[in-house]
DOFI-588681 format. One record per residue (C-alpha): residue number from 1; residue in three letters; y, z, x. Coordinates in nm, 2 decimals. Layout:
rec seq NUM&type Ala&north Y&up Z&east X
...
This chain:
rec seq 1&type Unk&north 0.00&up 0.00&east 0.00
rec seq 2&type Unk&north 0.36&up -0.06&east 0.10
rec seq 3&type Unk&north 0.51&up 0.26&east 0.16
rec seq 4&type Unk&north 0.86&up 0.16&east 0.10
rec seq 5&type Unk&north 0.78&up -0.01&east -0.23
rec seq 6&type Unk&north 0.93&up 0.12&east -0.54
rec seq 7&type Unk&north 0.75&up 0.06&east -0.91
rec seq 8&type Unk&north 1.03&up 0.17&east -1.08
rec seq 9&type Unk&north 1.29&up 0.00&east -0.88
rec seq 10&type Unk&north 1.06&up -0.35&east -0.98
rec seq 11&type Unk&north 1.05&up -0.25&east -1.33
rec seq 12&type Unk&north 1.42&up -0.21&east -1.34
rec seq 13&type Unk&north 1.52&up -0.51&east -1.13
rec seq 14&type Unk&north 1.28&up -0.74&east -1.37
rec seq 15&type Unk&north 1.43&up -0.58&east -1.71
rec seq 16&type Unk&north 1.76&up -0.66&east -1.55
rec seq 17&type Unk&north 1.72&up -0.99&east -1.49
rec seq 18&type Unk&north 1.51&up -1.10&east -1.78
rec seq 19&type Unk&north 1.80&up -0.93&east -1.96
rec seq 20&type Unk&north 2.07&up -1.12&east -1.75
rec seq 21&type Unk&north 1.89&up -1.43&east -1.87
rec seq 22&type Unk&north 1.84&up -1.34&east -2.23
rec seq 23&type Unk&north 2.23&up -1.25&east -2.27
rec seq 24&type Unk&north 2.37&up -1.55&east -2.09
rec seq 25&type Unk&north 2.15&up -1.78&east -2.26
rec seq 26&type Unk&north 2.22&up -1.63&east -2.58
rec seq 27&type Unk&north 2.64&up -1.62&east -2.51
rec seq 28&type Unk&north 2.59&up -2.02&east -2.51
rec seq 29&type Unk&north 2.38&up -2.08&east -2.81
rec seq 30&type Unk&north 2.50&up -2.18&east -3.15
rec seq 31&type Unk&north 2.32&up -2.31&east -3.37
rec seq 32&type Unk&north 2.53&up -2.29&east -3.66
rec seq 33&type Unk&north 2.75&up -2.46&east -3.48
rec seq 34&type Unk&north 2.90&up -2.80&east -3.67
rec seq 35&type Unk&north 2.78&up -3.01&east -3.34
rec seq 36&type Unk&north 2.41&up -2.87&east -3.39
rec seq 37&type Unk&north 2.41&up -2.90&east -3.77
rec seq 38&type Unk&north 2.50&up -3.31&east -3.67
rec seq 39&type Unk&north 2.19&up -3.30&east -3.50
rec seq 40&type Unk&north 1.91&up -3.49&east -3.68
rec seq 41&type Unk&north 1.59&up -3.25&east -3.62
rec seq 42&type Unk&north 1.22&up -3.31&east -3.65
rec seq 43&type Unk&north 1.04&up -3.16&east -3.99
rec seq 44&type Unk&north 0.79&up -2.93&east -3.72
rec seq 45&type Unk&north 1.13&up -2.76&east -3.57
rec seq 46&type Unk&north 1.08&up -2.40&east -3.67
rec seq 47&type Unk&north 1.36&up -2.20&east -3.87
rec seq 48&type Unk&north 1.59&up -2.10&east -3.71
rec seq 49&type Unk&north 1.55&up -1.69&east -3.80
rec seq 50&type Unk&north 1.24&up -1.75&east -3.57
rec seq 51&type Unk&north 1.37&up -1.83&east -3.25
rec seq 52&type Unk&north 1.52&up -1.49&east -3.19
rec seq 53&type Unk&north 1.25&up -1.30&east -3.26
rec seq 54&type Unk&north 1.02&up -1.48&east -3.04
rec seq 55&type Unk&north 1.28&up -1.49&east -2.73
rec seq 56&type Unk&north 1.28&up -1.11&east -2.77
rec seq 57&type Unk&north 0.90&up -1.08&east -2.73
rec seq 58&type Unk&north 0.85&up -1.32&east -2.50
rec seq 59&type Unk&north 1.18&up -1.17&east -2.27
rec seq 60&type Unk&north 1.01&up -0.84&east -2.31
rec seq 61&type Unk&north 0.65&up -0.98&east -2.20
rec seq 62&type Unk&north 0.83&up -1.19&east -1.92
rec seq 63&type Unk&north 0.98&up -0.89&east -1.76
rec seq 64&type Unk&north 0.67&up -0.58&east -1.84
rec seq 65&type Unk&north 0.46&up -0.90&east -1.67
rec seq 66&type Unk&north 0.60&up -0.96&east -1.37
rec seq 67&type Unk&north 0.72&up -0.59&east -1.28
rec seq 68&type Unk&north 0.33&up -0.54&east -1.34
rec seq 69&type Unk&north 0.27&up -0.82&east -1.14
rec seq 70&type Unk&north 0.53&up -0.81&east -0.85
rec seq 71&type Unk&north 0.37&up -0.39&east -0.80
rec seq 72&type Unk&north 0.00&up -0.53&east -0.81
rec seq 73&type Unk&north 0.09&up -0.74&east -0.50
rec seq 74&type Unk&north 0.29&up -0.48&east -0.36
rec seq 75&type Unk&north 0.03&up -0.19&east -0.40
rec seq 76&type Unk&north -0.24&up -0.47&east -0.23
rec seq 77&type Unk&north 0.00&up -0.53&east 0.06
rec seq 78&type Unk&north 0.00&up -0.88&east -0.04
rec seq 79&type Unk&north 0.39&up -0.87&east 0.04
rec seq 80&type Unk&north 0.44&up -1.30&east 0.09
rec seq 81&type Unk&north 0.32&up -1.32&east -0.29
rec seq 82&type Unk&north 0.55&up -1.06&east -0.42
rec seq 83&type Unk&north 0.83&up -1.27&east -0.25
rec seq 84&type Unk&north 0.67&up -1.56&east -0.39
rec seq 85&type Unk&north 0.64&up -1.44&east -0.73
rec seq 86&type Unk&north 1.03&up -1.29&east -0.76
rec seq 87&type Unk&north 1.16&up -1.64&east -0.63
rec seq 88&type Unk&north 0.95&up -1.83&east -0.92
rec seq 89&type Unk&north 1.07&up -1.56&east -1.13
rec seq 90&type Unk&north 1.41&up -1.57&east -1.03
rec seq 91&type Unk&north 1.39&up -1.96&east -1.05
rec seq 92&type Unk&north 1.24&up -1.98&east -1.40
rec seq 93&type Unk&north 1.54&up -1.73&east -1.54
rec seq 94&type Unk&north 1.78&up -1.97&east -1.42
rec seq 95&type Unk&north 1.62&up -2.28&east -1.60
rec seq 96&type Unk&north 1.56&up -2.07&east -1.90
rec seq 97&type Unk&north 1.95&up -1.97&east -1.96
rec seq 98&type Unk&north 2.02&up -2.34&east -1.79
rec seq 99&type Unk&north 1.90&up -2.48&east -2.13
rec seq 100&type Unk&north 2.06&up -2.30&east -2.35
rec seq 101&type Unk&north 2.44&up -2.39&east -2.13
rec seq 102&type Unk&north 2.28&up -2.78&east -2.14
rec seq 103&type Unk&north 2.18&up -2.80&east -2.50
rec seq 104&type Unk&north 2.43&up -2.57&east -2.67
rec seq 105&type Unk&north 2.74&up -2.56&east -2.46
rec seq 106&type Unk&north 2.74&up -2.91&east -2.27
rec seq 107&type Unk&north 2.60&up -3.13&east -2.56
rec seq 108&type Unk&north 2.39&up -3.28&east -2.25
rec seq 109&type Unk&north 2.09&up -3.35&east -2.47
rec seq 110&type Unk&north 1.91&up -3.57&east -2.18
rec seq 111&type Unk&north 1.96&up -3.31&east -1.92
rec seq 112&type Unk&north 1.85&up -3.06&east -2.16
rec seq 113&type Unk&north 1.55&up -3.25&east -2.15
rec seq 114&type Unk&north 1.49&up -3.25&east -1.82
rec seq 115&type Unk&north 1.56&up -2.90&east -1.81
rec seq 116&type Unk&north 1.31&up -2.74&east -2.06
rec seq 117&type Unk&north 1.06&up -3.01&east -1.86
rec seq 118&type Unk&north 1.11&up -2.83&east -1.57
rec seq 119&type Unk&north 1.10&up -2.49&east -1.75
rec seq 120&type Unk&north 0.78&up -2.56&east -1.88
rec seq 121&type Unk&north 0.63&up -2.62&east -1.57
rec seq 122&type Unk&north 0.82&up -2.30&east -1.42
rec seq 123&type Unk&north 0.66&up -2.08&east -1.66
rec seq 124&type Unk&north 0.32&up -2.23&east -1.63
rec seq 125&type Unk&north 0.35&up -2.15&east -1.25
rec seq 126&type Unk&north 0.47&up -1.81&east -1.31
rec seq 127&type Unk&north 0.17&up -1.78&east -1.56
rec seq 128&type Unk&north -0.04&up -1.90&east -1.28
rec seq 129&type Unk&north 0.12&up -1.67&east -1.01
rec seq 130&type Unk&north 0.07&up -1.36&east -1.18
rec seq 131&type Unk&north -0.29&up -1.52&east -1.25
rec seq 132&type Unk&north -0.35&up -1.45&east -0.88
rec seq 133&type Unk&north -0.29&up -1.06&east -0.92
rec seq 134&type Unk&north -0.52&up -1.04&east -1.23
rec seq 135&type Unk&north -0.63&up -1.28&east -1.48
rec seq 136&type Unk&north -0.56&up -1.08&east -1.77
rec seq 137&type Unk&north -0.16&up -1.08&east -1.62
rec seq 138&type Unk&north -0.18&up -1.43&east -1.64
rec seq 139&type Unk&north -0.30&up -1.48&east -1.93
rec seq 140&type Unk&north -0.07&up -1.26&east -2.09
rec seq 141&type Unk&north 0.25&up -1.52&east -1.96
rec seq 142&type Unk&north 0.05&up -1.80&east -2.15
rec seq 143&type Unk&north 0.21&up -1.78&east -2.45
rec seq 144&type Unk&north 0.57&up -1.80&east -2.24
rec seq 145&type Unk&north 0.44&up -2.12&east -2.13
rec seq 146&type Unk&north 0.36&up -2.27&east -2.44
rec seq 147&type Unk&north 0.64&up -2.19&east -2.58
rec seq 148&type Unk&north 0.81&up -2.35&east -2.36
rec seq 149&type Unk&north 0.66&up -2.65&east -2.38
rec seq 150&type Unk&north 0.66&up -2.68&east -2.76
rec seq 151&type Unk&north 1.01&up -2.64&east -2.67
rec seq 152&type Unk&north 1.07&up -2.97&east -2.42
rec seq 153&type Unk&north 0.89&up -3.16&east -2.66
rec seq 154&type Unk&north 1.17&up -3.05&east -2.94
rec seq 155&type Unk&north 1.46&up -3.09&east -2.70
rec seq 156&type Unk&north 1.30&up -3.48&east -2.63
rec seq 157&type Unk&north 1.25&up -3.49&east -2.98
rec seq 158&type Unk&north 1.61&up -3.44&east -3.10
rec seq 159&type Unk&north 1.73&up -3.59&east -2.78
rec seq 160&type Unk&north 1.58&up -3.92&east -2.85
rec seq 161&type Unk&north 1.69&up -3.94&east -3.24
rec seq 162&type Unk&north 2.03&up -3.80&east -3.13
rec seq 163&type Unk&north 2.14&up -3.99&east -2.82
């Protein structure tokens, strides 16, 4: 085990930033916004009372995961993946607000795209990542990932009927 390694100090550094990521994605989104009620959408889109209440789950799950994940490495000494996994991290929080500043704020509906693409594959490495500490951690960032990718397939969707 790492003797200078800190549980809590990971638990409160990944609730931080997942938070970080939750509010600035959420200070760009409006979707009662007259721009995003323009916006033809496909018949499969989910209401829109739904999104927040799965954000919040999967924030929460995003951040209890990877603090569990980031001390499992840790406590195994296995220091290069804990780096590893707080860079993925860190990168996937970035693409995950990104969106929201592309989509909501920009009206950049083909770089929105391109952004939920490459969240999507983020979250499935993350998923994968935390895989290496123990299956079950892995696992439990799947529904993240899928999420996500229903997602870049809506943001193509209304991208393509909207450009």
């Amino acid at each position: 085990m790492n003797a200078s390694h800190d549980p809590a100090a990971t638990w409160a550094g990944t609730i931080a930033a997942t938070t970080a990521c939750a509010v600035s994605g959420g200070i760009a989104t409006d979707p009662s916004s007259d721009w995003y009620e323009s916006l033809e959408k496909p018949s499969w889109q989910p209401p829109g009372y739904l999104f927040p209440i799965v954000w919040t789950g999967l924030y929460a799950g995003i951040a209890a995961t990877s603090a569990r994940t980031i001390n499992t490495f840790e406590e195994r000494g296995e220091q290069r993946r804990a780096a590893g996994y707080r860079t993925a991290l860190g990168i996937n929080l970035v693409l995950n607000q990104g969106w929201s500043w592309t989509f909501f704020s920009a009206h950049r509906l083909g770089l929105a795209s391109v952004n939920a693409a490459l969240l999507a594959m983020s979250s499935v490495d993350l998923a994968r990542r935390a895989g290496q500490a123990d299956t079950g951690k892995g696992l439990e960032l799947v529904p993240y990932a899928l999420w996500c990718t229903f997602a870049t397939a809506l943001t193509v969707w209304i991208a393509r009927r909207n450009a």
